[in-house]
N, C-alpha and C positions, 0 to 999 in steps of 0.2 A: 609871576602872573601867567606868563606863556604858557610853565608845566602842567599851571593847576586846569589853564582852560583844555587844553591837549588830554589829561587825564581825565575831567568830564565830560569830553565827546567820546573816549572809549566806552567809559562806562554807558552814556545814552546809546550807543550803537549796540553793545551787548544784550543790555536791556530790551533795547528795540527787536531786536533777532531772538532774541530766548522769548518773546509774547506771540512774533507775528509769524514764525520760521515755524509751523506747525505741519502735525503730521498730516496727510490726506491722501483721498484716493481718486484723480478724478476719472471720466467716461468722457472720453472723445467728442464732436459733435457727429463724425462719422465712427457711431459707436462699434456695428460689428456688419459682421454679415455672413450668414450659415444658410445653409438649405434647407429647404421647406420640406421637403419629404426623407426618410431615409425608411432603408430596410432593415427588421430586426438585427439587433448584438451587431451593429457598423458602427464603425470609432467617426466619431464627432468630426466633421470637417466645417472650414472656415476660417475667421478672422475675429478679435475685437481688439480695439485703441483704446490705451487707459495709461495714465500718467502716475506713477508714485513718488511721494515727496515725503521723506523723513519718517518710513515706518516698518514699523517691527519684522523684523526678518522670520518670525516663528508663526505668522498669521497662516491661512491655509485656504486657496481656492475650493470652491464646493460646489455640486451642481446638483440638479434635483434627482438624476440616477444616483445618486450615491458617489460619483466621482471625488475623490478627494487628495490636492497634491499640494503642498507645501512652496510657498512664495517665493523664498530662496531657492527650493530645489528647479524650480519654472527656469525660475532667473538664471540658475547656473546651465538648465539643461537646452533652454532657445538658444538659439544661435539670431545673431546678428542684432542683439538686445543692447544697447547701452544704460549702464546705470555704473554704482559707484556707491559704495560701502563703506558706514561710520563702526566700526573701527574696521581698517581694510583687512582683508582677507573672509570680514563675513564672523568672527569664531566666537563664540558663545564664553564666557568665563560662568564661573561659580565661586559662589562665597558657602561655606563649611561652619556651622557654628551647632552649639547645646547637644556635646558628646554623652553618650550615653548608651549603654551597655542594654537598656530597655528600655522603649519606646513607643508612648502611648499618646493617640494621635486621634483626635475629636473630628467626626467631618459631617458636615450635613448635606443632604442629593445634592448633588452637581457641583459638590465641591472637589479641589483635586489639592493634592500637598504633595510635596517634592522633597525625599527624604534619602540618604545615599550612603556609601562610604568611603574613607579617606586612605591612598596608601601610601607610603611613603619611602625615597629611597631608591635606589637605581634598580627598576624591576626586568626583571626577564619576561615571567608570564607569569599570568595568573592561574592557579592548578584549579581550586574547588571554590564555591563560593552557598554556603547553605545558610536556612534560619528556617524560624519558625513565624507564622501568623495568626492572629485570633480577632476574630472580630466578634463581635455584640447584637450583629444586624439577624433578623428573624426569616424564617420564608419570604420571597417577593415574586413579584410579575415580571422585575426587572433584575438584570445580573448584578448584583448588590456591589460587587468590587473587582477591579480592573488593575494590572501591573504593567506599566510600559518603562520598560530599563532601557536605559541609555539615551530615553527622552527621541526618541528614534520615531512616534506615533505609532511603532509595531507592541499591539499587545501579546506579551510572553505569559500573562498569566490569570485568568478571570474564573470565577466560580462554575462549575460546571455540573454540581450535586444538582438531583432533581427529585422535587418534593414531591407527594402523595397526590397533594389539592392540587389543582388547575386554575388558570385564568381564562375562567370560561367567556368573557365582554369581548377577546380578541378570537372567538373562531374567526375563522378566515373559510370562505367560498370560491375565491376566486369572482371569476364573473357570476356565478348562478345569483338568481335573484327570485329569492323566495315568494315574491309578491305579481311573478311571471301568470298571464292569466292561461299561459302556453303549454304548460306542464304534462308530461304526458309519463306512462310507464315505457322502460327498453327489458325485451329479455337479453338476462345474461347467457355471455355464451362463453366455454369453456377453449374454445379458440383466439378469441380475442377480447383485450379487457378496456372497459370504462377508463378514460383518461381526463386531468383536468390542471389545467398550470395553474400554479398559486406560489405565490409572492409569500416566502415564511421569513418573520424576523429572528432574530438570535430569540433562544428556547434551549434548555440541558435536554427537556423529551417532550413527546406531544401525544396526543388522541390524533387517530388519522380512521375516517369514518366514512360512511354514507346512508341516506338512505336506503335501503334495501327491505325485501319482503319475501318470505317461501311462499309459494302456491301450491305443494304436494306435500307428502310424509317424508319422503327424499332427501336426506340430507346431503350437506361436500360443501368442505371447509372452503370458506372463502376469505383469501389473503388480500391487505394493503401491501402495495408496492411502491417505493421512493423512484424516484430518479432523477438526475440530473436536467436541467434545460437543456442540453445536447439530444439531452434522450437515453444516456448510460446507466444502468442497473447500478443502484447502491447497493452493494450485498448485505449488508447487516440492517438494513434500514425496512422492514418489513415482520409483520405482526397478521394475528390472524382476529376474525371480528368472530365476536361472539354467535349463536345459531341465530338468524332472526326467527321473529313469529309468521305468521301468516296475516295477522296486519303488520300491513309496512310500517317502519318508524326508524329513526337514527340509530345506527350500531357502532361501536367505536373499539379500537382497540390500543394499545400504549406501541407509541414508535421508539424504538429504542438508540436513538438516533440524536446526535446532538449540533444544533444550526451555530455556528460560531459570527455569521455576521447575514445582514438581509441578503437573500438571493432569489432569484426565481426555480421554482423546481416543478417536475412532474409528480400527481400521486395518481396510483391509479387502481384499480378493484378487479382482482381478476379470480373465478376457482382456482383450486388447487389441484384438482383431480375434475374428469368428465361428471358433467353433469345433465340431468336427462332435459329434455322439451318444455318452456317453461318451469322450470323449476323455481327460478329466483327472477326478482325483475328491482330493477333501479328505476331513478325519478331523472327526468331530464326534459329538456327542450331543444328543438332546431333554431339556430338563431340566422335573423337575416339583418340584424342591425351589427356595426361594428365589437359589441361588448362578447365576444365570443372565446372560450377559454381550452373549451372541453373537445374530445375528438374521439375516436374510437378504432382501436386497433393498438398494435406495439407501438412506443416510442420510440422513435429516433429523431434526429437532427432536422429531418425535411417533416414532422409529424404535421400535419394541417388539421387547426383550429375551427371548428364551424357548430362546434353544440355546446353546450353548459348541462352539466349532470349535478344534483345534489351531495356532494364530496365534497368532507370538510377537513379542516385540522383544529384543532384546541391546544393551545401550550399550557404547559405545567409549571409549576412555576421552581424557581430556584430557591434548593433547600438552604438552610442556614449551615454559614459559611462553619463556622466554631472553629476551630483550632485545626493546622493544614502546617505542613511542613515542605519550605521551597527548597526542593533539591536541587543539585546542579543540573541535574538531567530533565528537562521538562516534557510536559505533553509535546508532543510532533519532534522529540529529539533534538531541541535546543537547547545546547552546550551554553550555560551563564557564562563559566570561564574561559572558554574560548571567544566567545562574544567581545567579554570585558577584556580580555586581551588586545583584540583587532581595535575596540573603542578608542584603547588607552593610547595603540601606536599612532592612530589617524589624527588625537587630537591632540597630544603631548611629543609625536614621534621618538626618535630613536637616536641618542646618542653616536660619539666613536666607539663606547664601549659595546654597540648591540644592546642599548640598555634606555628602558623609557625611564626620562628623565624626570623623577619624582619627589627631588630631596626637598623642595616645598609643598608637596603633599598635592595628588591628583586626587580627584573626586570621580566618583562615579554614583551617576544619580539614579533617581527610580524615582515614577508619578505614581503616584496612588489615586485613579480614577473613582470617585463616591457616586452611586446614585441613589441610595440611601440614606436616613440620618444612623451614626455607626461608630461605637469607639472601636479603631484598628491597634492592637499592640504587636508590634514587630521585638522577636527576640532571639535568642540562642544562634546569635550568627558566629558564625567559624568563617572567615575568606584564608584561603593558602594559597602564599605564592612563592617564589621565587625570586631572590634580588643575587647580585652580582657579591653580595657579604653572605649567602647563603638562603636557607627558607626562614620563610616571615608568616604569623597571621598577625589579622585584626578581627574584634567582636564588640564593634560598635559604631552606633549608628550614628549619624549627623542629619540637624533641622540643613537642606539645601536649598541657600536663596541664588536665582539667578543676578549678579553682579552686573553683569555688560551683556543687553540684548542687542545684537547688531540692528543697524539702521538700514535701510534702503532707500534709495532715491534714484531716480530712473532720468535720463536726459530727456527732459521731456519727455511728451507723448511717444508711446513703443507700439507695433504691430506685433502683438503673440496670433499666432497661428493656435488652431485648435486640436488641430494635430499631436501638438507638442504636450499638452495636456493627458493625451492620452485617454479620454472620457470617452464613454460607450451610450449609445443609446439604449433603452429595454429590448426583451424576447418576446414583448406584449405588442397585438397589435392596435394600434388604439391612436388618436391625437389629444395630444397632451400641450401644456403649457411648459417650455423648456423655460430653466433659469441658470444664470450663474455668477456666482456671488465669490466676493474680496474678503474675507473676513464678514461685516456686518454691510459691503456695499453691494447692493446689485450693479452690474458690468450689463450683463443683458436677459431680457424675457421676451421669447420668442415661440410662438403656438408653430406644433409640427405635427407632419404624422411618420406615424411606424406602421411600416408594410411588410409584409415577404415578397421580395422578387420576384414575379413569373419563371420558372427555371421546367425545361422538358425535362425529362429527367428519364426520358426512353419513348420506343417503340417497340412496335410486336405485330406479327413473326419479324425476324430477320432471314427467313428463309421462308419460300411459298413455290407453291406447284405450279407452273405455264398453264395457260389456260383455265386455272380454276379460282372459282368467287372469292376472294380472301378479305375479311374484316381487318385492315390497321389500325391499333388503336394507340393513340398518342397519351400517354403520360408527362404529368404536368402536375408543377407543384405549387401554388400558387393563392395567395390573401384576396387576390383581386378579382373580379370577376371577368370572364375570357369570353370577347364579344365574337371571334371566330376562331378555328381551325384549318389550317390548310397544308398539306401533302403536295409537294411536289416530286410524281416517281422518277423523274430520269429518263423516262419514256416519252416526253415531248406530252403528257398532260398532266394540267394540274385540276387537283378540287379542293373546294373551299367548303367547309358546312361550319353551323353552330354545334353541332355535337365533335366529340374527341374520336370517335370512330368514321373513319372514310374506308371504305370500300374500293376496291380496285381488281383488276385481272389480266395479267400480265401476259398476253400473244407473243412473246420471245424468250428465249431461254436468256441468262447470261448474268452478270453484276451490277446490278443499278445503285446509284449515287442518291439515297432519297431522302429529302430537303420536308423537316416537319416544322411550319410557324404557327402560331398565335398571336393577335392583336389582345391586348388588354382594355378595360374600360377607359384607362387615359390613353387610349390610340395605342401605347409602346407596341412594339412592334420585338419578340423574339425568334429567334431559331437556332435549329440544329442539325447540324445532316446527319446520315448511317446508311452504313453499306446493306445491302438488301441482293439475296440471291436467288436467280429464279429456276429454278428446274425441273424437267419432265417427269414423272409421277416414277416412273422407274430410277431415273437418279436420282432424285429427292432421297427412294427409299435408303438406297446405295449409301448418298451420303452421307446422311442421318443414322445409318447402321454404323459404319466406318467409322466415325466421329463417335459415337460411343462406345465401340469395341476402344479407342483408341482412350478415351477416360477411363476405363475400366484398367488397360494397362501401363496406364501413369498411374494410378493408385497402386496398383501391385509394384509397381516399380518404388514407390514413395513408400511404401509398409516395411520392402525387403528391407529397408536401410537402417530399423528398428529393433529390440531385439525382441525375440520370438512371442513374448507376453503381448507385449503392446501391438506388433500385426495381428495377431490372434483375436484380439480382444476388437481391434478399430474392425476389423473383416467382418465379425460378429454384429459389431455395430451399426454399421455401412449399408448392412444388410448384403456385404459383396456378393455371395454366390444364387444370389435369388436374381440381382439383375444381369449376371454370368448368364444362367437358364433361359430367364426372359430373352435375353439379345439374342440367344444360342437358337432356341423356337424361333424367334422372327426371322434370326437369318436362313433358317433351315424352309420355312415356310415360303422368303419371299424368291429362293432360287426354286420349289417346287411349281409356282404361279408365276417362274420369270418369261415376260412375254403375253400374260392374261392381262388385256388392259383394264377388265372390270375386276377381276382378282385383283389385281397391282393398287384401283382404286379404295378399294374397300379395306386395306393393310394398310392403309396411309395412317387412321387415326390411332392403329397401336402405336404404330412408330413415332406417332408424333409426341403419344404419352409416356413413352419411356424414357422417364429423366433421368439418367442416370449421373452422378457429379462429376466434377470435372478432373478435382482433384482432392486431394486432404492437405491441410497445414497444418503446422505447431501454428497456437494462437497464444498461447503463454505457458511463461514456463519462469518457476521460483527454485535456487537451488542452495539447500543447507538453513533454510528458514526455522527458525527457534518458535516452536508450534504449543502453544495455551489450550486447553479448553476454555470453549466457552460455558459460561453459566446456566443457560437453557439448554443446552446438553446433557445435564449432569441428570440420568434418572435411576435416583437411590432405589425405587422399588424394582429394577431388573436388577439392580446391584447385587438386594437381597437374592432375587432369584439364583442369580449362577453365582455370588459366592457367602451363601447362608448370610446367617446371625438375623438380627432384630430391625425392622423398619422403623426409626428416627420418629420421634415426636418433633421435632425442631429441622426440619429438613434445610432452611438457610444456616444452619452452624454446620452441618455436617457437610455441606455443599463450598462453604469459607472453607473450612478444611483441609478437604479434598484439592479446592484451588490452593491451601496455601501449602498442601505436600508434595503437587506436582512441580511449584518453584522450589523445593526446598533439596527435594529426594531423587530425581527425574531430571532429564533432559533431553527433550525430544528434537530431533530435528528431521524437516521435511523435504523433501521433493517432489516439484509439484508439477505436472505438464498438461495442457488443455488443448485438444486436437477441432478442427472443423473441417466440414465435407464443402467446397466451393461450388457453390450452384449459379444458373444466372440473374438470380436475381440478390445475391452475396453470397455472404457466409453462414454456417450453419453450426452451433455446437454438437458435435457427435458425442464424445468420452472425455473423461477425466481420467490421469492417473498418480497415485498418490504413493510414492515410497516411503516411510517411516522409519528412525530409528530409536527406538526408544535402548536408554543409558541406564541404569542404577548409579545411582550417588552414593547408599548406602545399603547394608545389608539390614531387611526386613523379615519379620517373624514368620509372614505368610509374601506370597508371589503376586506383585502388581497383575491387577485383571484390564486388560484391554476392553473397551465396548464399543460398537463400532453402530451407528443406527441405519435400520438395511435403506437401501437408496438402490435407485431404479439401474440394473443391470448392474449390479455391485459379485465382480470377482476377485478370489484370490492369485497370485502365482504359486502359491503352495497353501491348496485349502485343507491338507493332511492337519495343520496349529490348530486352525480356527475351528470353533462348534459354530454352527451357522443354524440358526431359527430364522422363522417367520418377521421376525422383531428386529432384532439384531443377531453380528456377530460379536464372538468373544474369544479371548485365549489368554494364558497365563504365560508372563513375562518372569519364566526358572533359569533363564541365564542373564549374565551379566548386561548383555547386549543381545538384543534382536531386531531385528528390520521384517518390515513387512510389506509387500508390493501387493498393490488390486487398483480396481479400477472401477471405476462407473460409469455411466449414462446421462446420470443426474447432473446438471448444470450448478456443482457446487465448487468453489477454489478452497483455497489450503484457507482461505479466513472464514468461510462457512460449513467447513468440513464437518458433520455432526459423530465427532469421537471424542469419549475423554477417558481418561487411566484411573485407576484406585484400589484402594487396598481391598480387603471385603469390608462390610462397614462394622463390624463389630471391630475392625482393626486400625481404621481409621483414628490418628492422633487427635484428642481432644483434652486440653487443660482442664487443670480442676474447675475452672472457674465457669465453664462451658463456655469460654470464646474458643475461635480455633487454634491450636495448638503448634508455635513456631519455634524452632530453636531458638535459644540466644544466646550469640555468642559472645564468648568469656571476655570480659572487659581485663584480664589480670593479663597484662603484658608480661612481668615477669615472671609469671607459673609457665606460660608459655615456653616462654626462653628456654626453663629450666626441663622441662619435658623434653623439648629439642637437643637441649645440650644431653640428657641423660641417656635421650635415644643414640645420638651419636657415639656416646659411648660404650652405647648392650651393642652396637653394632663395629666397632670396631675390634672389641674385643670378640664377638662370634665370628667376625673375620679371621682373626689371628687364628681361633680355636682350627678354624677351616684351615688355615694356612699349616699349622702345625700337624694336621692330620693328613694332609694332600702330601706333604712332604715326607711324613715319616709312612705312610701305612697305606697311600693310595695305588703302590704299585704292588705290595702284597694282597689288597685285596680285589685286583686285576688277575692278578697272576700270582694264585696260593702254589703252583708248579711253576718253579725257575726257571726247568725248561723251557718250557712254553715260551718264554718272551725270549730265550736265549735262539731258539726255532727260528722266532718271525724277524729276528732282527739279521739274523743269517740269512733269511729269505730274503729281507729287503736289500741287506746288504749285493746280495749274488747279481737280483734285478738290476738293482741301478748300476752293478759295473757291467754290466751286458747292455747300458740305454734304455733300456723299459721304462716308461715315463711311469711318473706316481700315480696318475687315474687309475692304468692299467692294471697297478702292482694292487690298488685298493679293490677291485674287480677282482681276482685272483685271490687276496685273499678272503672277499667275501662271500664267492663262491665254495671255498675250503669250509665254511661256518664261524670265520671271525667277524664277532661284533664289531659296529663300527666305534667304539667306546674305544677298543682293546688294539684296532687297526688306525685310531689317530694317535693312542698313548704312542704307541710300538712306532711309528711313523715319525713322530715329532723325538725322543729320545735316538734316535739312528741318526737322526741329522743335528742332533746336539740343540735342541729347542727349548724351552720350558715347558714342563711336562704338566707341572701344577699351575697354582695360583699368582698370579703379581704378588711378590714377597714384598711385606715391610719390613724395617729394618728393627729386630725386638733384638739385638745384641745383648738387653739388657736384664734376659732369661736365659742363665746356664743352660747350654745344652738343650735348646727346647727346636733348634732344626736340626738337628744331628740326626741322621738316620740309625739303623740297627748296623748299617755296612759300616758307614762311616766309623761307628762307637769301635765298632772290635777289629776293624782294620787302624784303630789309633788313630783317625782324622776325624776330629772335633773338632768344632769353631771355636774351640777354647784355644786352640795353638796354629801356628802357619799351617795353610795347607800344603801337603806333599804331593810334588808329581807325580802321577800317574803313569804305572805301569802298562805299554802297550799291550793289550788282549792277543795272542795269536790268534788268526783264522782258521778255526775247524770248521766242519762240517758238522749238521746239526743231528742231533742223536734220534729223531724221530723224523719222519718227513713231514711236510705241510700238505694236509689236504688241499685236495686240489679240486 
């Protein structure tokens, strides 16, 4: 009776904990606490309290940036967190089940299925791991399907094709607001381009637009430009819009550019080439409320937002996926097999033998993210690996169900720090509603704003004349509105004004210390000091000459280090010997008026405009790079031009083509180096320059034609190859290898370089079928073999033949007079017992008119050398090294050899020229 009651209070305890012992997530009563303002792209500071009890170790923090980090990874990455792990160590198992060779997998949007494969056996590494994929899903607005291997949340692999149509419901403006009653015309200026942040989601390509309008007959292309929210140029990311009319209206063009996840970025409208006075004009407005996007001028990092322009984007939508082959090597260079390698050892680790331990069969999984409905069929997989029994594949797939999700439960209530999270706020200035969420629980929502910092970011001059009026003007970067300005010079005054220029006039000569602040509209309070130098109108000039005589010979110093092309070309560039002359004139001028004070004053403002830089750098530089055309390069009707035949009906096959004979036939490699002039207010691109070597792979009917498209200050180091037009250059690739060095002006890198290579195009390889035309190589392993083995043997017997002919007949047809070699070996012999080194004796006699063919034979036979070839051993052909000596002096390798009679030393019957 004891047992039975004992046994049913277990059970009611069990019961009772498996009902009430549930999983949850709670929020503290002192839930968090963050700051109410931040400045743009600043990581997330703070605190929240929240308690976990009994739950899924795979859920994932989220916040409304986009932040996004995994519950366990939190947990393992805080410090001083207590909690405690069902089953301990945290570790995920898998169950493997419905093997199969082909694998066809139903999913409807926003479903995901987990599908893997099984290896088995004491593995070393894993070599290759390929298949094939097909899906069923049609064009979309959304990326139809997603690969995250190793269950890792890093996607390896998602649809990137980009379709015709567009998803015209999501242009994107940024802030502009078409319904602004503010709207006014800007002219374009071929100086500075229209700029506007915008928020793009993942897209394979886009429309990237604006309104725009001609006002004259005039035309000058007018390009979209990408860039980064830094402010950095994408180089591939830009397209040019179509001519507009003379009524304004949206122009767009195809960005060829692909968004892999939401980010903020620049787009912005700028000519291409000068354009005259009004010619073009864009739509925009000055804004004075916070919603402000737009700005005008270059991008960079400090760029300040204060107008909204009509520039827009459109995504296109993503082509249908169809049939795709996952190779081991992916986009961005991720290695599957080495991945799965590292996976294998972290979760199964490594034996005594160096061997992951697999002989119950490790899994390696893969999610298949759906946002469409889509039959996915996975097949033709090959994985190769390596086990400790030797090489192994598998080619088949496994349904993988998660077995054991580990548990989490936290000691009580925990403090994470937001730090530790790693979450950023946006590049938008704006006040928004912040959140941050546990899986499906909100932790906290808290309304903030995003500002930029007040930051000075300079002054000007840093140098000024004693006695004379000078404007300071304070630079400053800054979201907020700046309720003063004030200058303290170091001279015991200060002034305060609402403008950013104060005025001052320095009564002493010397170094002052000067102190530039701003109050902001929340009172903050910044500053900055800079050294500021005052001197008399005559030193000023002095020094201001001096200081650029002295820029001028740090650049010559910095060019000599180069070799002669590349000084030659940056000099050119620099525009070096123009402000050589200039400095050369002012100096010469200001010792002819040294001592005229109103002379002296009147010089001031040349000197003050001759900027000359400070210095040059290397700003990049790529070396040995594996160099593609791009496909907007490729123009078949110059082709025609410089190398005849017929202009293509089908210009995208002959175009596939050309790209797939430049992988095929070709291999170019680059060197690439990009130089800037240092000014004070940065850097500055001056030249590019580009070495090339293009390879032959194979031997072609006609000679690879180089085309090179002309770019602004574009030279050769040897312009003797090149035909050089208007248009382009070009030259034919008639040796094996060529290289080519030039240079340009143009702000293009080795990924924008506008050059590609090709046959002439009536010679370009095209299949019958009119796709473009690829070898294939031969699947017959053993025709292979046996070519190789046959070769080996045309060449060991054309060795011997060599072998048999060097021995018998190579010193007769050196020396058809016996003398002769009987002469040189006397001579050599006489030198070396008199010490005359061998240089010497080779000089002497090549001064006489002995080849040097006939002065190594003669040289190596004196000193008892091998005269001929490395002999194999053919014992097993009568008579076939037997010389004519040998035959009739009776020493054949047919019988022992007999010793040699010692030669007496004569003197030689003819003398040696000398």
């Amino acid at each position: 009776m004891k047992t039975k009651l004992i046994s049913f209070l277990a059970l009611f305890f069990i019961v009772f904990f498996a009902l009430f012992v549930q999983a949850s997530i709670e929020v503290g009563n002192l839930s968090h606490e963050i700051p109410e303002r931040h400045t743009t792209g600043e990581k997330l500071t703070g605190w929240f309290n929240i308690s976990i009890a009994n739950q899924d170790s795979n859920i994932f923090f989220t916040d409304s940036f986009g932040g996004e980090i995994g519950l366990l990874e939190l947990i393992k990455t805080a410090s001083g967190v207590d909690y405690s792990c069902d089953p301990e160590g945290c570790d995920t198992s898998y169950n493997s089940q419905n093997r199969e060779i082909e694998k066809e997998i139903s999913m409807t949007s926003g479903e995901s299925a987990i599908v893997g494969f099984k290896l088995t056996g004491e593995i070393r590494e894993v070599e290759s791991i390929d298949f094939a994929l097909n899906s069923t899903i049609g064009e979309s607005c959304k990326n139809q399907l997603k690969l995250d291997f190793f269950l890792d949340r890093k996607i390896e692999f998602s649809n990137d094709k980009s379709a015709q149509g567009g998803c015209y419901s999501s242009q994107k403006y940024g802030c502009f607001n078409p319904e602004s009653q503010e709207i006014g015309e800007y002219i374009v200026s071929s100086s500075e381009p229209y700029c506007q942040k915008l928020r793009l989601s993942e897209r394979p390509s886009f429309w990237a637009g604006a309104w725009i309008k001609r006002n004259t007959d005039e035309r000058s292309d007018i390009k979209m430009q990408l860039y980064t929210k830094a402010g950095e140029i994408i180089s591939r990311a830009n397209c040019t819009l179509p001519q507009p009319g003379t009524i304004g209206r949206e122009r767009s063009c195809v960005m060829p550019y692909d968004i892999k996840k939401p980010e903020e970025y620049i787009l912005c409208l700028n000519p291409e080439e000068e354009v005259g006075e009004y010619e073009y004009e864009i739509k925009g407005y000055d804004v004075t409320s916070e919603a402000h996007c737009g700005f005008f001028g270059t991008p960079s990092s400090s760029s300040m937002a204060s107008s909204a322009y009509q520039i827009f984007t459109s995504p296109k939508k993503f082509d249908e996926l169809g049939e795709v082959s996952i190779s081991n090597t992916l986009t961005g260079g991720i290695n599957l097999a080495s991945r799965a390698t590292t996976y294998l050892e972290e979760k199964y680790g490594r034996n005594e033998n160096n061997a992951i331990p697999c002989s119950n069969g490790c899994i390696i999984p893969i999610k298949l993210l759906s946002r469409e409905n889509q039959i996915v069929t996975l097949k033709d997989l090959t994985i190769s690996y390596n086990k400790i029994s030797g090489g192994a594949s598998e080619d088949d797939f496994y349904d993988i169900t998660e077995d054991i999700i580990p548990k989490i439960t936290t000691d009580g209530f925990q403090i994470f720090t937001m730090e530790t999270l790693d979450f950023f706020v946006g590049e938008v200035v704006e006040t928004t509603n912040y959140s941050l969420n546990l899986s499906t629980t909100e932790i906290l929502k808290e309304e903030i704003s995003i500002e930029l910092s007040p930051e000075i970011t300079g002054l000007s001059p840093l140098r000024a004349v004693i006695g004379t009026f000078t404007n300071f003007r304070i630079s400053i970067n800054s979201s907020r509105d700046i309720v003063s300005y004030s200058l303290d010079f170091g001279d015991g005054e200060l002034k305060t004004s609402e403008d950013n220029i104060i005025n001052h006039t320095y009564t002493s000569s010397g170094s002052y210390q000067v102190t530039a602040s701003i109050v902001d509209e929340n009172s903050d309070i910044y500053s900055e000091s800079f050294s500021v130098v005052i001197n008399a109108p005559s030193d000023f000039i002095e020094n201001t000459l001096n200081e650029q005589r002295e820029n001028l010979e740090s650049i010559n110093t910095q060019l000599s280090e180069y070799p002669a092309f590349y000084g030659d070309q940056l000099i050119d560039a620099i525009d070096f010997y123009f402000y050589e002359d200039e400095l050369t004139k002012l100096q010469e001028e200001f010792e002819e008026i040294y001592g005229d004070d109103a002379k002296t004053l009147a010089l001031l403002p040349k000197v003050s405009n001759l900027d000359i830089p400070k210095g040059v750098k290397l700003t990049e530089s790529t070396t040995g790079f594996t160099f593609y055309p791009q496909e907007e390069n490729i123009n078949l009707e110059y082709l025609v031009e410089v190398g005849g035949g017929t202009a293509p009906s089908d210009r995208q096959q002959y175009v596939d083509a050309i790209l797939g004979w430049n992988l095929q036939s070709l291999e170019t490699k680059l060197n690439y180096k990009a130089f800037s002039i240092i000014k004070e207010d940065g850097a500055e691109h001056v030249a590019s320059f580009f070495e090339i070597t293009f390879e032959k792979l194979k031997t072609e009917s006609r000679d690879p034609i180089v085309v090179i498209e002309k770019m602004e200050g574009l030279d050769f180091s040897n312009r003797a190859i090149m035909n050089i037009d208007d248009d382009y250059s070009t030259t034919e690739l008639r040796d094996p290898t060529t290289s080519i060095l030039f240079s340009t002006t143009s702000e293009v890198n080795f990924a924008t370089l506008p050059l590609f290579v090709s046959l002439p195009i009536d010679h370009i390889p095209i299949s019958s079928s009119g796709a473009p035309y690829f070898e294939e190589p031969s699947p017959r392993w053993l025709f292979l073999v046996l070519v190789l083995v046959l070769l080996a043997i045309m060449g060991v017997i054309a060795y011997i033949v060599l072998q048999i002919w060097y021995r018998k007949k190579y010193e007769e047809y050196l020396f058809p007079n016996k003398t002769d070699l009987y002469n040189l070996l006397s001579f050599i012999e006489t030198a070396r017992s008199e010490r005359i080194g061998d240089s010497e004796i080779k000089k002497k006699l090549a001064k006489s008119g002995w080849s040097g063919e006939h002065i190594a034979y003669a040289m190596k036979k004196h000193a008892g050398k091998r005269t001929g070839m490395v002999e194999l051993p053919i014992g097993f052909i009568p008579g076939a090294m037997d010389t004519e000596e040998e035959i009739a002096a009776g020493k054949t390798r047919r019988e022992p050899p007999r010793r040699p009679r010692r030669r007496p030393r004569r003197r030689p019957r003819r003398p040696v020229r000398r």
